[in-house]
Backbone as JSON, one array per atom type, in Angstrom:
{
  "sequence": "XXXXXXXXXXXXXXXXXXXXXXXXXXXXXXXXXXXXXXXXXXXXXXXXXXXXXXXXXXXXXXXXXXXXXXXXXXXXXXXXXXXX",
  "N": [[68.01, -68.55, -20.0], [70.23, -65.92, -19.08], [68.72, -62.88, -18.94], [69.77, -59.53, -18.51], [69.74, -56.33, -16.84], [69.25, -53.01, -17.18], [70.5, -49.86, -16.37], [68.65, -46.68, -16.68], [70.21, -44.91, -17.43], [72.21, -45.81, -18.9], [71.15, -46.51, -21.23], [70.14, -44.06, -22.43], [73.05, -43.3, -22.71], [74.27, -44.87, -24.09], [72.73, -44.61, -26.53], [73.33, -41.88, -27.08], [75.86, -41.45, -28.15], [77.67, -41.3, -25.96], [79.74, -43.79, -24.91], [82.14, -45.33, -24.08], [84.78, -47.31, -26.41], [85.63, -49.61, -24.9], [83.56, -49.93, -23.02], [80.92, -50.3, -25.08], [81.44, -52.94, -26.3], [80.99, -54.33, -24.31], [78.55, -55.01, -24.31], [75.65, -56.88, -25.51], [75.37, -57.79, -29.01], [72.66, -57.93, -30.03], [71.52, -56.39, -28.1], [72.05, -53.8, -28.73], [71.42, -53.82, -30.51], [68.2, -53.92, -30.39], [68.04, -51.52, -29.02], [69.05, -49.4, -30.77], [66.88, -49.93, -32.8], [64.57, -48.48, -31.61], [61.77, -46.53, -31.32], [61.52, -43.46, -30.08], [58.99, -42.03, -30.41], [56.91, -43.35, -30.64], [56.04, -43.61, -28.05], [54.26, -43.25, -25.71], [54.26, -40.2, -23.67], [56.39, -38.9, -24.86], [56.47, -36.13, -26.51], [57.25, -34.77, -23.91], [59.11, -34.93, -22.98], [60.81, -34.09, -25.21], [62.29, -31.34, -24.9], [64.12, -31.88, -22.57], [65.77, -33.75, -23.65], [66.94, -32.46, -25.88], [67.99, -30.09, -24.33], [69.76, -32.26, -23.29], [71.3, -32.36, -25.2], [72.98, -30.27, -25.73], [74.78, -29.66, -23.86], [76.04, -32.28, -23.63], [77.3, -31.71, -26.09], [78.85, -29.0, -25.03], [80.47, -30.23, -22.93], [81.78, -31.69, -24.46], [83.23, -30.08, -25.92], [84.55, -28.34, -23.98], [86.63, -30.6, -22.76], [87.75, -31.53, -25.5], [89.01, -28.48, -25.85], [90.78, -28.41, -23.04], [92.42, -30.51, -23.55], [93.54, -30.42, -26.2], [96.17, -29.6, -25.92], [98.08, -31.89, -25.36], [96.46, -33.52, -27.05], [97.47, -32.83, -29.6], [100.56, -32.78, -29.64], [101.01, -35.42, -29.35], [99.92, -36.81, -31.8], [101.85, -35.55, -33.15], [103.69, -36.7, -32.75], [103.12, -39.42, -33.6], [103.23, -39.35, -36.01], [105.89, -38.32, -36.24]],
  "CA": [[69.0, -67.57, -20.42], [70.17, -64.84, -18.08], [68.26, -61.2, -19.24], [70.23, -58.58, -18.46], [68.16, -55.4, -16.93], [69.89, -51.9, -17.75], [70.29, -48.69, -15.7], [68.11, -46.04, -17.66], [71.68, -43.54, -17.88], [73.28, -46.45, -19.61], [70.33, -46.51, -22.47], [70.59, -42.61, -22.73], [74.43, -42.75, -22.65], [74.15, -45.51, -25.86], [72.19, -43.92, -27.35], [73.89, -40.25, -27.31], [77.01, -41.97, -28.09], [78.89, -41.55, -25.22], [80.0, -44.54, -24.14], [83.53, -45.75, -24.5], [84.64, -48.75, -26.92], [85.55, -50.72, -23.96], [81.81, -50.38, -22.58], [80.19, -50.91, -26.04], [82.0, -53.53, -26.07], [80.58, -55.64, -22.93], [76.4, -55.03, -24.56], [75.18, -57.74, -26.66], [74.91, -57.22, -30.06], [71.22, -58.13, -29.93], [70.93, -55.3, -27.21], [72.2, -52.77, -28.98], [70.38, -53.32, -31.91], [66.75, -53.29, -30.2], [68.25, -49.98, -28.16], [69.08, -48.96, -32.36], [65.88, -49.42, -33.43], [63.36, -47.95, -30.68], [61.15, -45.86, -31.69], [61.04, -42.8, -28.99], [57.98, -41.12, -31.09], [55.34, -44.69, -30.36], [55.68, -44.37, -26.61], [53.29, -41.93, -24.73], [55.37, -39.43, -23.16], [57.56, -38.7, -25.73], [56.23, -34.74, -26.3], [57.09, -34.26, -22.61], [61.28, -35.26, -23.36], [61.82, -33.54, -26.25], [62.75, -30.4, -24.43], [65.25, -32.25, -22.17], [66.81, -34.53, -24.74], [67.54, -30.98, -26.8], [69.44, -30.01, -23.55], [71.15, -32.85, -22.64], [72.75, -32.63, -26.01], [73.49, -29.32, -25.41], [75.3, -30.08, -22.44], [76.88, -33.15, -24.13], [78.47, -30.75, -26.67], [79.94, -28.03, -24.34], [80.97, -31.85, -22.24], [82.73, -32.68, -25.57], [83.73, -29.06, -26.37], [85.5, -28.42, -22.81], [87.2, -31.25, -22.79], [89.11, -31.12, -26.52], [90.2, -27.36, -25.54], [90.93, -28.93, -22.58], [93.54, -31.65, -24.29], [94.09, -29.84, -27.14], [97.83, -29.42, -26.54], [98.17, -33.21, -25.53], [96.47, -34.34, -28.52], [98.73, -31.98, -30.85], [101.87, -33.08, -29.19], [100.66, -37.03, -29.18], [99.88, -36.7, -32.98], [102.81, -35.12, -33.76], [104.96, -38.03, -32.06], [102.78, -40.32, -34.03], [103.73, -38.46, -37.48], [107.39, -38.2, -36.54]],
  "C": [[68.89, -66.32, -19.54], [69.83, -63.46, -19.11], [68.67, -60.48, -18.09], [69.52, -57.04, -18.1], [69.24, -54.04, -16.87], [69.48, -50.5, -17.09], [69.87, -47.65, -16.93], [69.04, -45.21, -18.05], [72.05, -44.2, -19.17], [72.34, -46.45, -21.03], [71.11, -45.26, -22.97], [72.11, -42.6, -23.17], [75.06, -43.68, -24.11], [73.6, -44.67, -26.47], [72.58, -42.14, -27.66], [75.02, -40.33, -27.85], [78.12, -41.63, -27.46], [79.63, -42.22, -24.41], [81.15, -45.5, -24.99], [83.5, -47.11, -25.57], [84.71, -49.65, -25.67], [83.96, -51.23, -23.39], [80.73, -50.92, -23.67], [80.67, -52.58, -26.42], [81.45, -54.9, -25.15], [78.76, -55.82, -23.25], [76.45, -55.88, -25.56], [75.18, -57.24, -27.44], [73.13, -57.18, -30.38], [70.71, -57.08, -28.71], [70.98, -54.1, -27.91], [71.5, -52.49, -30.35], [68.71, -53.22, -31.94], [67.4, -51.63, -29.13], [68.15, -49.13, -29.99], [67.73, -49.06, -32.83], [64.58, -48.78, -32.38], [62.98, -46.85, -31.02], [60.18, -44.71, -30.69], [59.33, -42.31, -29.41], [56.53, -42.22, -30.45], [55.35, -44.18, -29.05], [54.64, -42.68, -26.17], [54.48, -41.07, -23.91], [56.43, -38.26, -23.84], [57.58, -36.99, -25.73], [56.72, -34.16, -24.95], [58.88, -34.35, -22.44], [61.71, -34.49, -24.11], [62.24, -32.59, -26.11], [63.93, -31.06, -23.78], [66.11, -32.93, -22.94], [67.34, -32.98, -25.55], [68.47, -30.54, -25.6], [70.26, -30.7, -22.69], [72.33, -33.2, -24.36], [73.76, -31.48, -26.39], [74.45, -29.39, -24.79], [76.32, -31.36, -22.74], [77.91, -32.3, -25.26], [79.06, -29.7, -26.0], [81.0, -28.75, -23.48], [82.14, -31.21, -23.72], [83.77, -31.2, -25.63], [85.36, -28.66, -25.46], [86.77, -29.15, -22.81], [88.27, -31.75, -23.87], [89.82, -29.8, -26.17], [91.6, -27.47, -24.58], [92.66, -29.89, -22.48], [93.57, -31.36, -25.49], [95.57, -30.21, -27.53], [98.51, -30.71, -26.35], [97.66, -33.82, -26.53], [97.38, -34.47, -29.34], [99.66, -32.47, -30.86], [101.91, -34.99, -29.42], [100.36, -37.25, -30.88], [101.04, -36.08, -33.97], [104.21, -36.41, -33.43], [104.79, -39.03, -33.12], [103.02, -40.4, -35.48], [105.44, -38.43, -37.77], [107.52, -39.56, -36.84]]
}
């Protein structure tokens, strides 16, 4: 059986949830559910991340933030079409 080996972004980018339906989509279900249960806290290291994981979700919310102000008035207008 072909195993599948996984760019370390694409973990991170499951696991932060930013990764489109289409891409969740193409991961095993049996991948995504040992990525779901991993347990960052067991591995050695872990104390030495938890500063960067705090600002890459920083950085993922001003991402997210930007980008609705962003398309704001295309949402509005696309939701209002969808209402009429």
């Amino acid at each position: 059986m072909y195993k599948r080996n996984y760019h370390p972004l694409v973990i991170l980018l499951y696991v932060s949830g930013m990764l489109d339906a289409k891409q969740l989509c193409k991961l095993p279900k049996t991948t995504k559910h040992n990525w779901n249960q991993f347990k960052h806290e067991n591995y050695y290291g872990n104390d030495w991340t938890t500063d960067y994981i705090a600002q890459f979700e920083a950085i993922k919310d001003v991402f997210s933030s930007k980008f609705f102000s962003r398309n704001k008035k295309r949402i509005s207008k696309h939701a209002w079409r969808i209402s009429a």
